[in-house]
N, C-alpha and C positions, 0 to 999 in steps of 0.2 A: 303631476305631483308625485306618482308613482314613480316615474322615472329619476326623478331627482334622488327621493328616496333611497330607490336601487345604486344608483352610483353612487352617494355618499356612503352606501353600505359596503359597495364595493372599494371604494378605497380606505374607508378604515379595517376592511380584512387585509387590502394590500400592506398598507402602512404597518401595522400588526406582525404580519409575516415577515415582510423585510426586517423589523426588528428585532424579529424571534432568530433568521439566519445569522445576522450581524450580533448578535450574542455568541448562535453557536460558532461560527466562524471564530472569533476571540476564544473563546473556551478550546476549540481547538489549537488554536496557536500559543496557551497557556499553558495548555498540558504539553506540546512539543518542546516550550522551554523548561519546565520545570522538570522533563526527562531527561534536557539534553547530555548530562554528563552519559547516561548510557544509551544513548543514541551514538554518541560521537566512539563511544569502544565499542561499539558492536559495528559501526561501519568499518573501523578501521580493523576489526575479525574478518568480514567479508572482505575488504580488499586485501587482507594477508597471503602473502603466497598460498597458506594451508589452505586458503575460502578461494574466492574468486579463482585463481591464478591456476592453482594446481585441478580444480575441477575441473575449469574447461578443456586444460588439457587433459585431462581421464577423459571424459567427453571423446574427443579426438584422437585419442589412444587407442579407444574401442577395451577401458579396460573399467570394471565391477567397480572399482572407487568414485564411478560418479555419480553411485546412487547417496552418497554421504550429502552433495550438495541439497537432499531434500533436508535436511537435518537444518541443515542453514537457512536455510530457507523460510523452513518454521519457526527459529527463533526468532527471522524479523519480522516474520507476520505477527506472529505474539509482540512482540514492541511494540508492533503498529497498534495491536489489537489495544494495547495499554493508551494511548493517545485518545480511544475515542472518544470524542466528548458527551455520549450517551454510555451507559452502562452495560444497555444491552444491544450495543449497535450496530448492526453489520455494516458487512462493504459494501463497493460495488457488484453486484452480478457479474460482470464479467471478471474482474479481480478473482473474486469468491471462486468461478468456475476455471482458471488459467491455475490458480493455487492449489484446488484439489485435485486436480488434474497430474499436476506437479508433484504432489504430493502421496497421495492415497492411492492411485492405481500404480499396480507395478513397483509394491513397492522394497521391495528383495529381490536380488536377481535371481535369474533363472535359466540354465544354460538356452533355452531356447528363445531367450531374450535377446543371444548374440545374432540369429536371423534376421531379424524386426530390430538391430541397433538403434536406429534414428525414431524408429513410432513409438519405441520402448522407452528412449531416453531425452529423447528433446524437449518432450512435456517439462520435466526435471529442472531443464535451465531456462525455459521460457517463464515458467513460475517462480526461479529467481531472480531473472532479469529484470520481471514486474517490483519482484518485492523491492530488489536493490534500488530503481529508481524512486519507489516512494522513499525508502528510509532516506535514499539523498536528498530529494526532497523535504522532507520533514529538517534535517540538519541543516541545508541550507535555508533554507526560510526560517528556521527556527535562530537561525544567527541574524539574519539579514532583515527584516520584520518585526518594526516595534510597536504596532498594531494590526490586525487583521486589513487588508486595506480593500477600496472598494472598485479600485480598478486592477485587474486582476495580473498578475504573472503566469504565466503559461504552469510553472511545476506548483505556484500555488494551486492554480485553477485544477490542476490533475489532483490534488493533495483533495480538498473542496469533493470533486467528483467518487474518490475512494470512501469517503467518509459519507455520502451521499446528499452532503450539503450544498451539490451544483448540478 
């Protein structure tokens, strides 16, 4: 009898839970529409020659304007940040740590930055290459998705993971 017990108490926690996800799932995909108008102009900042375009080439240039792409970078972590469907909600770990990484260390140049080019400045666009495909993410799903669905798309399923809902 105990055993029965057990497992009906285990699957009304499971049942519970999946429905507590599949909430928050929806609630994320609500706030990524009801953003989308500044989703859609800040992706198309990041892909403007000034964003995307012209950093990586500094990047490659070996020239001090490619610490600007931390700036951008931050903005669409802040967007993202705007989406969560919790208040207080972080990211994922590894997200969290590729961002600050990108972010916060190194974060003005320094002539002797130009020795260490790449350990110096690669962080920089690995932290927006993360960001940029969530925000694509978010805008395409956010177009394409007229409920949270339960079979997963690969950039949903990363989107889910960032948000710590997978």
């Amino acid at each position: 009898m105990k055993n029965k017990k057990e497992k009906d108490d285990f699957k009304t926690k499971w049942l519970a839970e999946q429905e507590q996800h599949s909430k928050n799932h929806e609630a994320l995909l609500q706030n990524i529409k009801t953003h989308m108008p500044e989703l859609e102009k800040l992706l198309g900042e990041v892909r403007d020659h000034w964003g995307e375009e012209d950093s990586i080439y500094r990047f490659y240039h070996h020239s001090f304007k490619v610490y600007r792409i931390q700036e951008l970078t931050e903005k669409i972590v802040k967007a993202l940040r705007n989406l969560h469907y919790k208040k207080d909600g972080e990211f994922n770990r590894w997200f969290e740590t590729i961002y600050l990484e990108g972010t916060c260390r190194n974060r003005e140049w320094q002539p002797d930055h130009n020795i260490i080019w790449a350990t110096t400045t690669r962080p920089f666009l690995e932290a927006f290459f993360h960001a940029k495909y969530f925000l694509e993410m978010a805008v395409k799903y956010g177009k394409e998705l007229e409920k949270a669905p339960s079979l997963l798309p690969s950039g949903w399923g990363s989107l889910l993971c960032l948000y710590g809902l997978r």
